[in-house]
PAFI-79654 format. One record per residue (C-alpha): x, z, y; residue number from 1; residue in three letters. Coordinates in pm, 1 decimal, padded with zeros to 6 digits. Example, Ala and Ser with C-alpha at 12.3 -4.5 7.8 and 13.67 -1.06 7.14 Angstrom:
2
PT          u          w          v     i    aa
PT    01230.0    00780.0   -00450.0     1   Ala
PT    01367.0    00714.0   -00106.0     2   Ser
END
This chain:
219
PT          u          w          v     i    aa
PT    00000.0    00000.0    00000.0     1   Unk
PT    00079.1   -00056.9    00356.0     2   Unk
PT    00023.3    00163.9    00646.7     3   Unk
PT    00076.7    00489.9    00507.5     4   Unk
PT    00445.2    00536.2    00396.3     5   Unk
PT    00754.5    00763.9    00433.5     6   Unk
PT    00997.5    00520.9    00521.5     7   Unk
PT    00990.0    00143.4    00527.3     8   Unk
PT    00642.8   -00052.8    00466.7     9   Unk
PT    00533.7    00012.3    00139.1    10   Unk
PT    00438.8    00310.6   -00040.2    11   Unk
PT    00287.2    00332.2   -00420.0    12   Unk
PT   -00090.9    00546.6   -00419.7    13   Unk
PT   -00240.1    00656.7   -00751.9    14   Unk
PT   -00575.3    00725.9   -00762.4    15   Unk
PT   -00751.1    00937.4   -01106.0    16   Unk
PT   -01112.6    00993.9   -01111.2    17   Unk
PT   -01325.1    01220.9   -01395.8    18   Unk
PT   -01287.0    00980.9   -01678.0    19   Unk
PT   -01011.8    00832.2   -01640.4    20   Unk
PT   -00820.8    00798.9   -01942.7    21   Unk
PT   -00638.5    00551.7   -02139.8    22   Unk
PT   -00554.2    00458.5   -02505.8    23   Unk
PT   -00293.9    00277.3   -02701.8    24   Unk
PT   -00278.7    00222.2   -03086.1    25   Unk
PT   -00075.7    00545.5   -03117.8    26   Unk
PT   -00233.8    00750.4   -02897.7    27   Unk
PT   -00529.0    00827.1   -02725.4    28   Unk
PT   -00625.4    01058.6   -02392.2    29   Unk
PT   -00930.7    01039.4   -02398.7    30   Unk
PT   -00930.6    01198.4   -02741.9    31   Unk
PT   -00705.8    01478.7   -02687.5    32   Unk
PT   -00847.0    01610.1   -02307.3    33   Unk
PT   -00612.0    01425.3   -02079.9    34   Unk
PT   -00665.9    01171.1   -01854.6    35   Unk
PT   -00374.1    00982.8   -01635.7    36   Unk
PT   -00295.9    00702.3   -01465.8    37   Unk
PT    00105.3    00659.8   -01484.6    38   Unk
PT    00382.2    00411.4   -01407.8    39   Unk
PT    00714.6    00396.7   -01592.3    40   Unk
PT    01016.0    00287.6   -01458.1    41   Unk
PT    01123.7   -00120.9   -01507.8    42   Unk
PT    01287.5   -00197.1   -01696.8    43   Unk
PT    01184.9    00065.6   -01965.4    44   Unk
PT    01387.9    00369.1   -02012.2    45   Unk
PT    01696.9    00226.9   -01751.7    46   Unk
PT    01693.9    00539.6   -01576.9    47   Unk
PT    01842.2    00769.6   -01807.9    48   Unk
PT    02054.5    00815.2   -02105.7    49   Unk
PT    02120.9    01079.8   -02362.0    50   Unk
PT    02398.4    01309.8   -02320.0    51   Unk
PT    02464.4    01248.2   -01904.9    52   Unk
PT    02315.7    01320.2   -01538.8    53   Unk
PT    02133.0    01178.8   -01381.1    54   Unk
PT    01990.0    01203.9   -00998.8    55   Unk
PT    01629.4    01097.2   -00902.6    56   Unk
PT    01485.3    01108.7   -00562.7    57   Unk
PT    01147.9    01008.3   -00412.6    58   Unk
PT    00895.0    01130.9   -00189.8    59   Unk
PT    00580.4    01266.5   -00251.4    60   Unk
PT    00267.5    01310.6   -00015.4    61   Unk
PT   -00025.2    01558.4   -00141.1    62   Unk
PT   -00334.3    01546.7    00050.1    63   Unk
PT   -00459.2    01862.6    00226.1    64   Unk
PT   -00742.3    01834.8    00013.3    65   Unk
PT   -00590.1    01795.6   -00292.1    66   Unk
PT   -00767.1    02031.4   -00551.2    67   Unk
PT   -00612.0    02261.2   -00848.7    68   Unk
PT   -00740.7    02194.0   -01161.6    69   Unk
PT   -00642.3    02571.8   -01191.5    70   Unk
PT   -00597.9    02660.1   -01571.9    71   Unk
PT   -00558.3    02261.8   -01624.9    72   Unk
PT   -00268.7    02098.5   -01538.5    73   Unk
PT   -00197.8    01803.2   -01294.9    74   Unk
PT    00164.8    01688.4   -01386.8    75   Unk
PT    00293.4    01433.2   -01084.8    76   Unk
PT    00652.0    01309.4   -01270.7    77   Unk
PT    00803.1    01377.4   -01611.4    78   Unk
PT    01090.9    01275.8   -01836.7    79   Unk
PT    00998.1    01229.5   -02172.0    80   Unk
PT    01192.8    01130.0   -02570.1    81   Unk
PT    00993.1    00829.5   -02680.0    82   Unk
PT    00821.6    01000.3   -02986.7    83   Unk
PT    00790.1    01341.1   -02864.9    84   Unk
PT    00509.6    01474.0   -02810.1    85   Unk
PT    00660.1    01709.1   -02535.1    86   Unk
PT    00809.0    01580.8   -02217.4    87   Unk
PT    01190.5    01699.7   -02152.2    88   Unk
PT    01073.1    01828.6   -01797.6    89   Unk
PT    00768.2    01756.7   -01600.1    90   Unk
PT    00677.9    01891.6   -01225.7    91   Unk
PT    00326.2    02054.8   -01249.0    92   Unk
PT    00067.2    02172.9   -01004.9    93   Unk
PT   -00183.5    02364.2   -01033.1    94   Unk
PT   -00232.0    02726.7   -00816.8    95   Unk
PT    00106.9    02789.4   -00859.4    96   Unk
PT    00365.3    02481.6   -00860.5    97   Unk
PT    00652.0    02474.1   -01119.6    98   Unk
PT    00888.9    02295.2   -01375.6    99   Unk
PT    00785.0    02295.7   -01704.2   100   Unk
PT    01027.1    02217.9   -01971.8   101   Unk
PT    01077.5    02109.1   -02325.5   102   Unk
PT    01128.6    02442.3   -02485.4   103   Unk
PT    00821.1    02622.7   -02324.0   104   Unk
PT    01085.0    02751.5   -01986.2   105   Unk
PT    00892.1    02722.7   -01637.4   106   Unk
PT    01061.3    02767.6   -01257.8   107   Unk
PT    00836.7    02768.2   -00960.6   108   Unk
PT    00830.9    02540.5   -00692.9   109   Unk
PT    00676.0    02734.0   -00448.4   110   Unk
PT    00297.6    02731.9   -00345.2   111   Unk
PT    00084.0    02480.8   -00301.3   112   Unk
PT    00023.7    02511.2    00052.7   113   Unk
PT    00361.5    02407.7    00179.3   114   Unk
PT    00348.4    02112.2   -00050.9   115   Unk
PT   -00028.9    01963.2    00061.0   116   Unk
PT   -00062.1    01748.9    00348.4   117   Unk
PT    00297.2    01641.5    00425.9   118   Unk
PT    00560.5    01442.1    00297.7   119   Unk
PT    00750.0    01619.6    00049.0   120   Unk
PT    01116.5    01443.1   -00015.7   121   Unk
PT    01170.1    01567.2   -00419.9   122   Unk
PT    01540.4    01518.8   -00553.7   123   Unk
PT    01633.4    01587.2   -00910.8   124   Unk
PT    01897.5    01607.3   -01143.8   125   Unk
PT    01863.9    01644.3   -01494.1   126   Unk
PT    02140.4    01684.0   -01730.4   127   Unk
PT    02034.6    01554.6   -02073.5   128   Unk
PT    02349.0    01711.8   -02267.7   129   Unk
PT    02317.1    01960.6   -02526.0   130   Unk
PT    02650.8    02147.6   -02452.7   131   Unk
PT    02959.2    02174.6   -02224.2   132   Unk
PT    02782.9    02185.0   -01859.7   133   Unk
PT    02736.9    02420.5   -01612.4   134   Unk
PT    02430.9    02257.7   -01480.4   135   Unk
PT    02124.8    02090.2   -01655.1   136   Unk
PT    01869.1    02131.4   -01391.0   137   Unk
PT    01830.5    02104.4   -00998.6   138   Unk
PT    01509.7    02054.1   -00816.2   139   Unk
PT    01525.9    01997.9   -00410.3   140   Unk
PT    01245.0    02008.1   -00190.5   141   Unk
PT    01337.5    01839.1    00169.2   142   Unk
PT    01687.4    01935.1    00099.5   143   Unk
PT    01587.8    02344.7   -00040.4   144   Unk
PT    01731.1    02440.7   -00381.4   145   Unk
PT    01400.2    02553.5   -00504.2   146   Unk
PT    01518.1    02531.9   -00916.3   147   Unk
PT    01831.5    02519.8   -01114.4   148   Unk
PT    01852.8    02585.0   -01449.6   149   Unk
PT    02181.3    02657.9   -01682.3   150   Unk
PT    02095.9    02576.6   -02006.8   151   Unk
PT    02007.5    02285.9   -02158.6   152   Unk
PT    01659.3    02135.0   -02089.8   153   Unk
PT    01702.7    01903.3   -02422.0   154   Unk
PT    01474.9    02099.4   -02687.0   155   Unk
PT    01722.1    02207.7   -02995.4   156   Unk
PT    01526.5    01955.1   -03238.5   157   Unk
PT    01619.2    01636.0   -03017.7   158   Unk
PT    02048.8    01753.4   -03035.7   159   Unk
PT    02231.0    01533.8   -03210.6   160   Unk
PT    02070.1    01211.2   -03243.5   161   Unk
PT    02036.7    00888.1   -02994.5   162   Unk
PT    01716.5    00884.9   -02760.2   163   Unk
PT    01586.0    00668.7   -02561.5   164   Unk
PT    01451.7    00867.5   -02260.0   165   Unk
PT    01209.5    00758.3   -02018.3   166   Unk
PT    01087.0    00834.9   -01672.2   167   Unk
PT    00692.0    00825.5   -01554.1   168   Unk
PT    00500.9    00934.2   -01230.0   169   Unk
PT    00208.2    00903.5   -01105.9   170   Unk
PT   -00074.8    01159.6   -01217.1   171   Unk
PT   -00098.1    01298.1   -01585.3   172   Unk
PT   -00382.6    01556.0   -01636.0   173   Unk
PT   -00405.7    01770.9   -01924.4   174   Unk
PT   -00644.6    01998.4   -02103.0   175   Unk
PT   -00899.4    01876.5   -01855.8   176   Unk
PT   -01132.8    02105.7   -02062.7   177   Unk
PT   -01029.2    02411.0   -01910.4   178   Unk
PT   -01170.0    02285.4   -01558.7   179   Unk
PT   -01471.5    02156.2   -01694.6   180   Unk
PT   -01549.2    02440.3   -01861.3   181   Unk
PT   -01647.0    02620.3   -01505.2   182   Unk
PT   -01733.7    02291.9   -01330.9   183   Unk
PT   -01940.5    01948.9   -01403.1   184   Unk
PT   -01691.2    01700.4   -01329.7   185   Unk
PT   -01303.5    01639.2   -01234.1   186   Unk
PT   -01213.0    01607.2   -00845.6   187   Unk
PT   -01048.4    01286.4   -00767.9   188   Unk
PT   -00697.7    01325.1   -00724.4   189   Unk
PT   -00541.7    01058.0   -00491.1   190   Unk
PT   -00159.8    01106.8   -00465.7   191   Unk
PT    00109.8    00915.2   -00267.9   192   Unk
PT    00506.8    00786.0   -00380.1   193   Unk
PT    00745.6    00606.0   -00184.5   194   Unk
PT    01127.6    00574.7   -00220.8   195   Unk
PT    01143.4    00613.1   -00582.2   196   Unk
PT    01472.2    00541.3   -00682.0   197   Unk
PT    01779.0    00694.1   -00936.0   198   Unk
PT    02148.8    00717.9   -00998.7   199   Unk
PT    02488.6    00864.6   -01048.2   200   Unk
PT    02541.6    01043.1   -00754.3   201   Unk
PT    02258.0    01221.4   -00483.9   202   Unk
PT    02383.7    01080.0   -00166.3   203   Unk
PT    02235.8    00713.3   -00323.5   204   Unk
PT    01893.9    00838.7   -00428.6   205   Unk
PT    01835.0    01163.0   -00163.9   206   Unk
PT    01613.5    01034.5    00082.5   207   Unk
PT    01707.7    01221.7    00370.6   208   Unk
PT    02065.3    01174.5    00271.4   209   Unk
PT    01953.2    00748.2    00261.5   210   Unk
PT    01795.7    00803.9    00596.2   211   Unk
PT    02067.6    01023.4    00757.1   212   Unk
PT    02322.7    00773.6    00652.2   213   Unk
PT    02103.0    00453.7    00796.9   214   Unk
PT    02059.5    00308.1    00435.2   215   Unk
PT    01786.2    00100.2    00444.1   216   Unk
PT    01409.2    00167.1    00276.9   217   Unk
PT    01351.7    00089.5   -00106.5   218   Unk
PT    01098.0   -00146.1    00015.1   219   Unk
END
């Protein structure tokens, strides 16, 4: 979309309504109370590898009105083991904002009200080693340490083999049930991306490191 953006003249919007779900022949959301509409990066798992770092940055813009899904989960970006069921790390919010990881670890991001209604400038690095670092886990907020995490975010049964890991945002809902149980239908969540980008080093994906250093938009 044009017109609304954090820097340049396109920005990506994702839009998720009550019933939206999707199905492939291996799996199906709207079978197992999740509902998500989700882009991957191009080409397919390019991002990351097994066994290094990796930086991501992007920014993120949550509408004032966005609504928790409270004892649901609205997950807005997530790195995931093709054929795992669990995601390696994924940033979730609900009434209280955090990191979930592989092995069942969480690390708050703050609350929601200083992320809604304002551009939000989210760089990450993820370490996808099993051993030997000091770091495996950063999470910045307009250029705030808000997580960091010293142990491997790889889950113990995914050591030792090759993966091929990929990288998805957009909006990923799950156990949807546990909202509808007090309430008739899902709000419609409508959530904004723009300078979605990854690498070796955080000076080339950090927005505000881009925009300090007059590198141009991702456009």
């Amino acid at each position: 979309v044009s017109g609304f953006t954090r820097r340049g003249e396109l920005a990506q919007r994702f839009e998720i309504k009550h019933g939206d779900c999707g199905r492939s022949h291996v799996y199906d959301d709207c079978a197992n109370d999740r509902g998500r509409v989700e882009r991957k990066e191009h080409p397919k798992n390019v991002f990351s590898e097994p066994g290094e770092g990796v930086w991501y940055g992007y920014s993120i813009y949550i509408p004032a009105d966005f609504v928790s899904l409270g004892r649901a989960n609205t997950h807005l970006s997530q790195a995931k083991v093709e054929g795992e069921d669990y995601p390696i790390w994924q940033l979730t919010f609900n009434d209280h904002p955090y990191v979930l990881f592989s092995d069942g670890e969480t690390c708050s991001t703050g609350s929601m009200e200083m992320w809604r209604g304002r551009w939000n400038d989210v760089t990450v690095y993820a370490d996808y080693s099993d051993s030997g670092q000091s770091i495996y886990f950063k999470l910045y907020r307009n250029g705030r340490l808000l997580c960091d995490r010293r142990t491997p975010i790889m889950h113990q049964n995914m050591w030792g083999r090759r993966q091929k890991i990929g990288f998805k945002y957009g909006i990923y809902n799950s156990f949807v049930s546990r909202y509808l149980d007090s309430s008739g239908a899902l709000p419609t969540h409508v959530i904004f991306y723009d300078e979605m980008s990854a690498g070796n080093r955080r000076r080339d994906v950090d927005v505000r490191m881009r925009e300090a250093a007059g590198l141009p938009p991702m456009d």
